[in-house]
C-alpha positions as CSV (number, residue, x, y, z in Angstrom):
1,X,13.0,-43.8,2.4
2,X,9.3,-43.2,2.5
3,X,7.3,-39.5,1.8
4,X,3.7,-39.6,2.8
5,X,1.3,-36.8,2.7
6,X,-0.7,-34.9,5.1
7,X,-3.8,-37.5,4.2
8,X,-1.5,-40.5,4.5
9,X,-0.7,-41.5,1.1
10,X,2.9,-42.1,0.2
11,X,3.9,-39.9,-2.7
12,X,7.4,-41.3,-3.1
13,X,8.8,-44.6,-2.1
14,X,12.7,-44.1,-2.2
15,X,13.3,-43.0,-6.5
16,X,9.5,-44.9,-7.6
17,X,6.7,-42.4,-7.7
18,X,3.6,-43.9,-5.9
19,X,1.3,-41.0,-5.9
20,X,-0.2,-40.2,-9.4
21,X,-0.1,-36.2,-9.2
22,X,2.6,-35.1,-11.4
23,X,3.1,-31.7,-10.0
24,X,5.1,-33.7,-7.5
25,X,8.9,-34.1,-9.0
26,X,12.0,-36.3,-7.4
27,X,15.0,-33.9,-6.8
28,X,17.5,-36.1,-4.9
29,X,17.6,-39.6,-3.5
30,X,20.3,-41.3,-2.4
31,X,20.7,-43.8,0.6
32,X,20.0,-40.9,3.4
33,X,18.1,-38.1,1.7
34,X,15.0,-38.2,-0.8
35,X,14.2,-34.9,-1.8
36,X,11.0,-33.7,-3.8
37,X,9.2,-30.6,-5.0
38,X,5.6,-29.7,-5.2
39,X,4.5,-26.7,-8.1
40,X,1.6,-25.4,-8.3
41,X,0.7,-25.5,-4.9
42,X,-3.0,-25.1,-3.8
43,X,-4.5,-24.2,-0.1
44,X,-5.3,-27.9,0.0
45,X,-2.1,-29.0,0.0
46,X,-0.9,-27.4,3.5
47,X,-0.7,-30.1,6.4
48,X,2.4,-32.3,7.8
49,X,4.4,-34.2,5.4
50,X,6.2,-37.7,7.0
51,X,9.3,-38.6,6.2
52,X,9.7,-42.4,7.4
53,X,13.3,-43.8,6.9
54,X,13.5,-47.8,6.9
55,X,17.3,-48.3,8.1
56,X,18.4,-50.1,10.8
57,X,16.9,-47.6,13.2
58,X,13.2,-46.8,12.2
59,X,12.8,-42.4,12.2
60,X,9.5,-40.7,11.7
61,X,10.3,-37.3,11.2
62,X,7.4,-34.9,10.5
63,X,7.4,-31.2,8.8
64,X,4.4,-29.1,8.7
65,X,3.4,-27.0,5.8
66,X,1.4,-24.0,5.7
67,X,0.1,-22.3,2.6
68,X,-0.9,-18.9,2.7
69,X,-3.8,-17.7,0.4
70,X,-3.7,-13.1,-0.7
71,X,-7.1,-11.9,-0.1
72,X,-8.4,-10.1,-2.9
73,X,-8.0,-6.3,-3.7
74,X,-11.0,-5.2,-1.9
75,X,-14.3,-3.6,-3.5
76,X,-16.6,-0.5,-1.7
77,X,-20.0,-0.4,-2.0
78,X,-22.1,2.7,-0.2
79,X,-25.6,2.8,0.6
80,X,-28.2,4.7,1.9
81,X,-28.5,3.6,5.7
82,X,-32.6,4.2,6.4
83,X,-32.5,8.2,6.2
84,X,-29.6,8.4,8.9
85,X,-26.7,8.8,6.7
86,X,-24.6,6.2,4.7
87,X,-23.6,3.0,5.1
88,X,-20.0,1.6,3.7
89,X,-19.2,-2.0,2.9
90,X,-16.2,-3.4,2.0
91,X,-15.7,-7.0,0.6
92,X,-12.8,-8.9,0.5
93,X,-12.1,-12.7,-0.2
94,X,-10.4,-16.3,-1.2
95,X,-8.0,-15.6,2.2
96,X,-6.5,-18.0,4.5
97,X,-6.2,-17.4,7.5
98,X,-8.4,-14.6,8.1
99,X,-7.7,-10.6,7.1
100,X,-7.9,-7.8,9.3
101,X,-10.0,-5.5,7.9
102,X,-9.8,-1.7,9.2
103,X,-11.3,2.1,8.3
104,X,-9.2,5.2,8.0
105,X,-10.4,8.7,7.3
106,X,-8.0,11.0,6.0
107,X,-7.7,13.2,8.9
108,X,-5.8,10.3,10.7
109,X,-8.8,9.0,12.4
110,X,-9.0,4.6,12.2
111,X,-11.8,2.9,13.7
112,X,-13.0,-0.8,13.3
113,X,-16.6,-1.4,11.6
114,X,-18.9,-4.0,12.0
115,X,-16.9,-7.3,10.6
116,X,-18.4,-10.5,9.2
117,X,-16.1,-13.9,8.0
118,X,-18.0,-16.6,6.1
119,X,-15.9,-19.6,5.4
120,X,-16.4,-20.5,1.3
121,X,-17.8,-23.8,0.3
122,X,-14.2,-25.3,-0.7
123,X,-14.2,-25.1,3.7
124,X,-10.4,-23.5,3.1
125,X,-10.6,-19.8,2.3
126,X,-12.5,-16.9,3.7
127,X,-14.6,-14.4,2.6
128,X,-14.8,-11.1,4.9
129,X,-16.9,-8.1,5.2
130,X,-17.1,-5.1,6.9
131,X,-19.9,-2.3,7.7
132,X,-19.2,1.3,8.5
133,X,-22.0,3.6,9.1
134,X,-22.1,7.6,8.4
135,X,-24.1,9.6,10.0
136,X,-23.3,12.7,8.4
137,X,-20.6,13.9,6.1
138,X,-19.1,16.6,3.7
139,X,-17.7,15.9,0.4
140,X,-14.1,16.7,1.4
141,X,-13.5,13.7,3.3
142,X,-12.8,10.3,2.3
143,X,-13.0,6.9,3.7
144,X,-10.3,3.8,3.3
145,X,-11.0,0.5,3.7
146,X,-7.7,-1.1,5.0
147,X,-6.7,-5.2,4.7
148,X,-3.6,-7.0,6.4
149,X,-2.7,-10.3,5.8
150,X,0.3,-12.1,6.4
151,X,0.3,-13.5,2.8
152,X,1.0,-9.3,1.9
153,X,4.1,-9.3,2.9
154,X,3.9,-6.0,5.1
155,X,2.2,-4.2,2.5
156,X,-1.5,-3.7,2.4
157,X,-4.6,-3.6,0.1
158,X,-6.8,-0.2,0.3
159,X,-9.6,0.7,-1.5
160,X,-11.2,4.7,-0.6
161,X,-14.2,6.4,-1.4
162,X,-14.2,10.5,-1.4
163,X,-17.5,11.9,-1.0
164,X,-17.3,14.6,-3.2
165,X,-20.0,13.0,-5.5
166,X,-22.8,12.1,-2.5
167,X,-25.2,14.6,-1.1
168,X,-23.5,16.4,1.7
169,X,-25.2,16.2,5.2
170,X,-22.6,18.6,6.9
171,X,-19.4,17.8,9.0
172,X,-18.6,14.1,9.0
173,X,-19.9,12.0,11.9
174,X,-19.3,8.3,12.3
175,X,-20.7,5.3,14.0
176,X,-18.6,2.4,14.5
177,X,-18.8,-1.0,17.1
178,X,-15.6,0.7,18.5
179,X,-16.6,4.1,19.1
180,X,-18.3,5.5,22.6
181,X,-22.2,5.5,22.3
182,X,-22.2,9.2,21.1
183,X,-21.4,10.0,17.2
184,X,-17.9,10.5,16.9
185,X,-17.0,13.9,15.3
186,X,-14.7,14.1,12.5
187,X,-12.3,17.3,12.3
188,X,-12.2,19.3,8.9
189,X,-10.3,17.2,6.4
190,X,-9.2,20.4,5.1
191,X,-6.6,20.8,7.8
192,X,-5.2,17.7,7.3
193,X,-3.2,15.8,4.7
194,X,-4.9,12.5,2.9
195,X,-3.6,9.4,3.5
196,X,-1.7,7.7,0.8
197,X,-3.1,4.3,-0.4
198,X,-0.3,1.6,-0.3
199,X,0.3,-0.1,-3.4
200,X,-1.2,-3.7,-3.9
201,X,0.3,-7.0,-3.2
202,X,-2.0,-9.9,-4.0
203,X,0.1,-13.1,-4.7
204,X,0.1,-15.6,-2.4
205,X,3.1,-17.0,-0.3
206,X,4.4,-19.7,2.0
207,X,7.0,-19.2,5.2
208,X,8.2,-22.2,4.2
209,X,8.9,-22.8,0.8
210,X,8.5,-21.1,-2.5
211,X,4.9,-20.5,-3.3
212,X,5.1,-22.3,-6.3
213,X,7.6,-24.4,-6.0
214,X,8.2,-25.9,-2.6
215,X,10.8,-28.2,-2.3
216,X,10.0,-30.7,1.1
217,X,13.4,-32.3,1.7
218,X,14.1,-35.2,4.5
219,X,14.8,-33.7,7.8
220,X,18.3,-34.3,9.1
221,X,18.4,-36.9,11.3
């Protein structure tokens, strides 16, 4: 029995240990099964894992491993937007695959901004932006930056900016890619409740396997 990994290399040849990375551990061999785990498991290590067995009858079987990567809790910055309101940015990053990055205002209102994904140098995770633009505003609203991402488990990161402590310009009005040409009006936030920020998940996880400690076990034939 015969593991190779995604780049080819065999990591264990029935009980010897060929590949030199000792976060790879034997769990079980025996004449039909050789079992190992992999800790400390890195986006770099996601691909598909062969499994040759040299019997009388020669199998190949194949399992693909796919590591997730939690994007990270997501930082707000505002700025002046040429004399015509605000502008809102919110960063995210070290991802895999990519977020979805959204905008809610506390009167219920979400809308989708202007969103950017750059690809980091380690060509594995991502790092995400996205623009909102205010046209006008009064310091009883406030503005969440939403992420998903599978790695969160159903939960969600949010960061929010009131605007109690910028200049206000009046009832809110927002431009967005997604909204018609015209400024979209905001009602009063006063008539309605804010939106509760969900708590924060950030740890990374794997569908198949324990994000630390994945064990890759022989197929059954």
């Amino acid at each position: 029995l015969q593991w190779l990994n995604p780049r080819g290399f065999t990591i264990f040849f029935n009980a010897e240990q060929v590949l030199k990375d000792q976060r790879y551990k034997l769990l079980r061999h025996s004449k039909d099964e050789l079992s190992i785990q992999l800790s400390n498991v890195t986006v770099q290590d996601a691909g598909i894992y062969s499994c040759l067995s040299y019997s009388s009858n020669f199998q190949n079987k194949t399992q693909n491993v796919e590591i997730l990567a939690a994007p990270s809790q997501p930082v707000l910055e505002v700025s002046q937007d040429s004399g015509r309101g605000i502008k809102l940015s919110c960063h995210t990053q070290g991802c895999k695959p990519l977020p979805q990055i959204s905008w809610l205002l506390d009167n219920g209102m979400e809308l989708q901004g202007d969103t950017r994904h750059q690809l980091g140098a380690d060509g594995w995770k991502w790092s995400t932006s996205s623009t909102l633009r205010i046209l006008s505003y009064s310091p009883k609203v406030t503005a969440s930056c939403i992420i998903l991402h599978p790695a969160l488990g159903g939960e969600r990161l949010v960061a929010s900016l009131p605007f109690q402590d910028l200049p206000s310009t009046g009832d809110p009005r927002v431009s967005s890619p997604s909204a018609s040409p015209k400024d979209a009006e905001v009602p009063s936030p006063s008539e309605n409740p804010i939106v509760p920020s969900s708590p924060e998940k950030s740890a990374a996880t794997s569908p198949s396997a324990s994000p630390r400690n994945p064990e890759i076990s022989k197929p059954p034939s």
